[in-house]
N, C-alpha and C positions, 0 to 999 in steps of 0.2 A: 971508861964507862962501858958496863955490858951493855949485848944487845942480847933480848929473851922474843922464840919466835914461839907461836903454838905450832905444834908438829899436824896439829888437825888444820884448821883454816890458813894456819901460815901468817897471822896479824900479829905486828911487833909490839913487844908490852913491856910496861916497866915491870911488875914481878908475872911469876908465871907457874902453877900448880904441879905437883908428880903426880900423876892417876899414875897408877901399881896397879899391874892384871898379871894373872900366872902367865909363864911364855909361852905353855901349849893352847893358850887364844891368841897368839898376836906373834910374837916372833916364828914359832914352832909349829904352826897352827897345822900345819900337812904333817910333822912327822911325829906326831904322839906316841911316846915307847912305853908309858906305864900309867896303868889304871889300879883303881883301890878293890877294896874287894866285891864292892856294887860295883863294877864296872865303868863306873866317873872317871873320864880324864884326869890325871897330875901330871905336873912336874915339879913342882916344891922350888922351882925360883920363878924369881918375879923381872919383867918389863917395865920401866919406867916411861909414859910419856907425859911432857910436856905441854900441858894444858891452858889457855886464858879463862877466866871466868864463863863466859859465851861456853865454852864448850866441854868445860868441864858439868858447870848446869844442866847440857843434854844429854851427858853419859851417863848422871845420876839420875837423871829424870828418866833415861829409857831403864834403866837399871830397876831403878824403882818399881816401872810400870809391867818390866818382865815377870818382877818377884811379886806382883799383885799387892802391893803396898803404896801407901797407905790402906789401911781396913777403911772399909765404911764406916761410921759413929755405928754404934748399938750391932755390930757386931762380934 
């Protein structure tokens, strides 16, 4: 039998989510060597973490509320 931990709270679960972020936010995040031609961060691979329900919920919800989304009705 596996054992699945979240890498965020550390609570043992039976299944358990991949949240995927580019590396230059999370593994690499001090050493960013290449930007597009605006000037945005890349790196073109990705970070896997390990996520429970609980807290994949708050990474989409802060994610959400960064990018001003949901709209309001009638706009």
């Amino acid at each position: 039998m596996r054992k699945y931990f979240c890498d965020s709270c550390g609570s043992e679960e039976d299944r358990i989510k991949s949240f995927s972020v580019p590396c230059h936010l999370f593994s690499l995040r001090d050493s960013v060597g290449y930007s597009d031609s605006k000037g945005n961060s890349v790196s073109g691979r990705m970070d896997n973490i390990d996520l429970c329900n609980k807290c994949l919920n708050v990474a989409y919800e802060a994610a959400l509320k960064a990018l001003g989304l949901p709209k309001e009705k009638g706009d």
